[in-house]
Backbone bond lengths (Angstrom), bond angles and torsions (degrees), N, CA, C in turn:
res aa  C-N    CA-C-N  psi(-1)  N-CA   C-N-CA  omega(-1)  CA-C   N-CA-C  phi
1 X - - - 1.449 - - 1.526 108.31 -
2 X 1.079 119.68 136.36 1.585 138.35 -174.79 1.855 90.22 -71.75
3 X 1.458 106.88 131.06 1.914 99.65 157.23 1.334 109.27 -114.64
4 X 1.150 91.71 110.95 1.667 108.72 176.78 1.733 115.65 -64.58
5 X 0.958 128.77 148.22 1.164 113.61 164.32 1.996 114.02 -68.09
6 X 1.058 99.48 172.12 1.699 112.24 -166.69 1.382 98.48 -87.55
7 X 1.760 115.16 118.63 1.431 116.53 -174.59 1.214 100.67 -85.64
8 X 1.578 130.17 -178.11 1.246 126.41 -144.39 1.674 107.89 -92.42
9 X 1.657 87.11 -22.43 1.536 107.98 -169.31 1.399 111.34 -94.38
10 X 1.556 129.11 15.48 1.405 126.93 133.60 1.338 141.52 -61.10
11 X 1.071 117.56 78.20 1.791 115.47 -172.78 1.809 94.26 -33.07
12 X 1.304 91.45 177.19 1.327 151.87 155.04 1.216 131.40 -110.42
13 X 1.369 120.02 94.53 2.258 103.07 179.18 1.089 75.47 -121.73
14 X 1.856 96.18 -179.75 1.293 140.51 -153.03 1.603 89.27 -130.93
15 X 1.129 104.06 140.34 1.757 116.25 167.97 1.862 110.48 -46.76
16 X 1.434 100.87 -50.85 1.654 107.65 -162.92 2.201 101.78 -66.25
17 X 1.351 105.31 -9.91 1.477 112.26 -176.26 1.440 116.94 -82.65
18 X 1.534 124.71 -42.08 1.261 162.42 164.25 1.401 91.46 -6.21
19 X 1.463 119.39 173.05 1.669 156.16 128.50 0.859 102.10 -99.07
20 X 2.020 94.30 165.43 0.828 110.65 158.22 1.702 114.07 -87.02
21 X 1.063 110.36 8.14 1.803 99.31 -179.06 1.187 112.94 -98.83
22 X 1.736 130.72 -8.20 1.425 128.19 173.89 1.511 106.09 -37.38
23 X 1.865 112.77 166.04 1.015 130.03 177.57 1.877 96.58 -115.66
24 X 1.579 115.22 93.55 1.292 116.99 173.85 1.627 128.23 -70.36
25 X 1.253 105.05 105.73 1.294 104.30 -178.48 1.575 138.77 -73.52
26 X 1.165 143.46 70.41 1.626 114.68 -138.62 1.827 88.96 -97.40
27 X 0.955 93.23 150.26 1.307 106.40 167.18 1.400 134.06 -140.44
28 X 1.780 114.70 58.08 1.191 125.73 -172.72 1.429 109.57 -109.50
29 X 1.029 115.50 -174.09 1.584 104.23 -171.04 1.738 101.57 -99.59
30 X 1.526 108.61 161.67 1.483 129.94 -156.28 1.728 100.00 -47.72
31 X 1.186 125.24 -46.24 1.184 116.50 -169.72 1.399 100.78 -81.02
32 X 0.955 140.66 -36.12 1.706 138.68 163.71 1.228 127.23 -50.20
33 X 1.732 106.33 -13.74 1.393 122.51 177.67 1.449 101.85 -99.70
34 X 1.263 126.65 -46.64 1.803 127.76 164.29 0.951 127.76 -57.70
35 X 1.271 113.39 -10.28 2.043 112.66 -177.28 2.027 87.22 -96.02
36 X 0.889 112.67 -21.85 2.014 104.55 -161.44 1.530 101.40 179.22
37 X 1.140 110.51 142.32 1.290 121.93 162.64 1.457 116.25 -154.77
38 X 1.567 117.57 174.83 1.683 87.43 174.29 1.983 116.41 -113.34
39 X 1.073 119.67 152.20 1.476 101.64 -161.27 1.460 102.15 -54.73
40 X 1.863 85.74 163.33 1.551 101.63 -172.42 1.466 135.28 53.31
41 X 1.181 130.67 19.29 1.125 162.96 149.94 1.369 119.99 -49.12
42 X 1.185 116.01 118.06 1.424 113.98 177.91 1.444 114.39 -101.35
43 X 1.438 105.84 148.83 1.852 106.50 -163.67 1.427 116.26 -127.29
44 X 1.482 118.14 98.70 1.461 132.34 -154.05 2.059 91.90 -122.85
45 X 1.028 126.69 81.55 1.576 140.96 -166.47 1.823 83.31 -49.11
46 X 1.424 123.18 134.78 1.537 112.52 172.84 1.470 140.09 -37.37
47 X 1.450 97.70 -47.67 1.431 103.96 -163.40 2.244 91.44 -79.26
48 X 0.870 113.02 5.45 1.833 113.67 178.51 1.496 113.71 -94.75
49 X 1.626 106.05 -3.47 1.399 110.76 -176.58 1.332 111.53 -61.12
50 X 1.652 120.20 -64.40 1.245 114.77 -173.16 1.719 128.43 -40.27
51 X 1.468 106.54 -29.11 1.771 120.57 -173.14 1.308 100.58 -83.87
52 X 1.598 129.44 -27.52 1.595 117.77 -150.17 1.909 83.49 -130.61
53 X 1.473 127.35 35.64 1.760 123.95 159.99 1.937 102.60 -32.02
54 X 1.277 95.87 -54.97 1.326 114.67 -165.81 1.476 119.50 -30.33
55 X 1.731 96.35 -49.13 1.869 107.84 -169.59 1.495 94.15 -80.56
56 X 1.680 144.24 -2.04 1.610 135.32 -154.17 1.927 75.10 -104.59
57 X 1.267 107.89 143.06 1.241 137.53 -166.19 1.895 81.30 -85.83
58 X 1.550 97.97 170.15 1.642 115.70 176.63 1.153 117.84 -136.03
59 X 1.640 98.07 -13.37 1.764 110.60 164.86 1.309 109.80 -150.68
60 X 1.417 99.17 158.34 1.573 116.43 -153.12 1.599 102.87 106.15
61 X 1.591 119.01 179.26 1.109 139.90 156.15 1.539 111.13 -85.21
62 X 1.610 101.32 138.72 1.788 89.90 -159.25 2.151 64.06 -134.53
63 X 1.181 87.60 134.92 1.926 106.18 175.96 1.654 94.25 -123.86
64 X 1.664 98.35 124.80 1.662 107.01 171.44 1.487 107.53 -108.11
65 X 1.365 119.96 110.23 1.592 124.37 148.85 1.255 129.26 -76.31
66 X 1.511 103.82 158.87 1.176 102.92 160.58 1.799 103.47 -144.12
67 X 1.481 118.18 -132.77 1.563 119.49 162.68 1.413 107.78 -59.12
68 X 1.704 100.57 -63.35 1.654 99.09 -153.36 1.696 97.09 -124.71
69 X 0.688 132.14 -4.19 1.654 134.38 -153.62 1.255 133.82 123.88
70 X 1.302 119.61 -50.84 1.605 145.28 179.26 1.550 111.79 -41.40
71 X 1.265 131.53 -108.89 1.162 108.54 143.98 1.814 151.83 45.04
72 X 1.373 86.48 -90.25 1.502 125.04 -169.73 1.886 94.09 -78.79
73 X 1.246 105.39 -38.26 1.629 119.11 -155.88 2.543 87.22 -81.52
74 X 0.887 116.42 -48.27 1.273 144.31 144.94 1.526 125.45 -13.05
75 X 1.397 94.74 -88.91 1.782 100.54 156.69 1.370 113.28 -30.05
76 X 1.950 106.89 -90.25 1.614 128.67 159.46 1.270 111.57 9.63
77 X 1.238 97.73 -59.21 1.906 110.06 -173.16 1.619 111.38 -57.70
78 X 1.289 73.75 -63.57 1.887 95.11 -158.42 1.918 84.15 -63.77
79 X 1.491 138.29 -22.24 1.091 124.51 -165.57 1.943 110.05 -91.78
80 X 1.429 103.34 -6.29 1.087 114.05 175.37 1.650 118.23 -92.93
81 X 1.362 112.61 -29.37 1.138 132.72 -165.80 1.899 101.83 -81.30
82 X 1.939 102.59 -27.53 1.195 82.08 174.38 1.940 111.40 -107.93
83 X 1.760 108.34 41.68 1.336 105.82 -176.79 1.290 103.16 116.09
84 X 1.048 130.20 -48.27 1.812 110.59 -170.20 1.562 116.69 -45.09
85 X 0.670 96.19 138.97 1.804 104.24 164.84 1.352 111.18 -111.13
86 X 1.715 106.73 -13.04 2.046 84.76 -165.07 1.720 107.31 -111.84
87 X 1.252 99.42 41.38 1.494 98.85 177.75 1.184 129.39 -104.35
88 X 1.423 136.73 167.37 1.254 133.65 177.00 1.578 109.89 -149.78
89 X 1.419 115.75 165.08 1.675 109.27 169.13 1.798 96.72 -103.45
90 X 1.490 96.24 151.15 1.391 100.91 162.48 1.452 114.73 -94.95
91 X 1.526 110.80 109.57 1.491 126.38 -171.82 2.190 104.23 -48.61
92 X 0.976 110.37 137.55 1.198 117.11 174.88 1.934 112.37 68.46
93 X 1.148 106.80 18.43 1.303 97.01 -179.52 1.783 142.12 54.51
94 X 1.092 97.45 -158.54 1.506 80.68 169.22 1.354 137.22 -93.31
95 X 1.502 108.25 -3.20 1.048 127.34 155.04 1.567 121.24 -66.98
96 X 1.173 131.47 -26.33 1.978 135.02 162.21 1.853 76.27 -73.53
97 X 1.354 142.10 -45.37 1.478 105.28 -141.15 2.065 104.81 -66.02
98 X 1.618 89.92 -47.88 1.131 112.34 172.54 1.657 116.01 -51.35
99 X 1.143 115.64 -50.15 1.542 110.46 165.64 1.635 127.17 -57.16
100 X 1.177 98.72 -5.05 2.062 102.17 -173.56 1.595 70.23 -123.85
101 X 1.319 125.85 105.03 1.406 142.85 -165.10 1.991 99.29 -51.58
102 X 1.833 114.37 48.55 1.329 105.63 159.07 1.416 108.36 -68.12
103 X 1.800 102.40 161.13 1.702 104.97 -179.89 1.443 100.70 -88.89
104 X 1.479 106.96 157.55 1.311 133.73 -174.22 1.748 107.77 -116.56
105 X 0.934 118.49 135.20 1.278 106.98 162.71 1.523 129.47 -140.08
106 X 1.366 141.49 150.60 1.807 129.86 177.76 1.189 94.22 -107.75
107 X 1.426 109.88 161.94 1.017 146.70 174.23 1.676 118.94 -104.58
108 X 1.538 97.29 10.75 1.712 93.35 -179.45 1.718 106.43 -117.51
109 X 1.255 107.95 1.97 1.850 107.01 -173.02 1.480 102.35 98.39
110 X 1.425 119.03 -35.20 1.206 103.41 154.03 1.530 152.64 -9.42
111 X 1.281 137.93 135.64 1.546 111.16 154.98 1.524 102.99 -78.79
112 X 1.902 97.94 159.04 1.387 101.97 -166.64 1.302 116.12 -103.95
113 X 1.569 123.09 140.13 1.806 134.94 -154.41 1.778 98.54 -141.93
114 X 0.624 92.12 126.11 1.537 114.91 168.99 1.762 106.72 -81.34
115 X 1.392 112.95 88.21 1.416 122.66 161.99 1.962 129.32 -68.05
């Protein structure tokens, strides 16, 4: 995947700004998705974006995570660059989500950690 730089017209939000009706994108890799995620979250690992455009919504608010921003800020780009308009990065990753006490959850029985 090409990383574009971040056009001007990619927000930035904050977890505490959010709905609940966004379409959460995380896009960290599989074991970063098994240690924590946040519910309802959809999980597209980065470099799978270009093959799977299809499953990223075209309406609604579509929020891309990742750990910290980087990443997530990346996707956003490259998801604007090919047409989206309704995207944003979630500033600070999943680490701000988890810090503004959003729930986290695993999928392994685990307790859930944000890697």
């Amino acid at each position: 995947m090409v990383q574009p730089s971040i056009p001007a017209d990619v927000p930035d939000v904050t977890p505490d700004s959010l709905g609940d009706d966004i379409y959460l994108l995380d896009v960290r890799e599989q074991d970063e998705w098994d240690a924590g995620h946040a519910p309802h979250a959809h999980h597209i690992p980065m470099y799978e974006i270009p093959q799977r455009l299809a499953e990223v919504p075209t309406v609604g608010e579509v929020v891309v995570v990742c750990r910290v921003g980087g990443r997530s800020a990346q996707v956003a780009a490259y998801l604007a660059a090919q047409g989206w308009e309704n995207v944003a990065n979630l500033d600070g990753g999943m680490l701000s989500w988890e810090r503004s006490g959003r729930a986290v959850v695993a999928d392994t029985g685990l307790p859930p950690r944000v890697l």
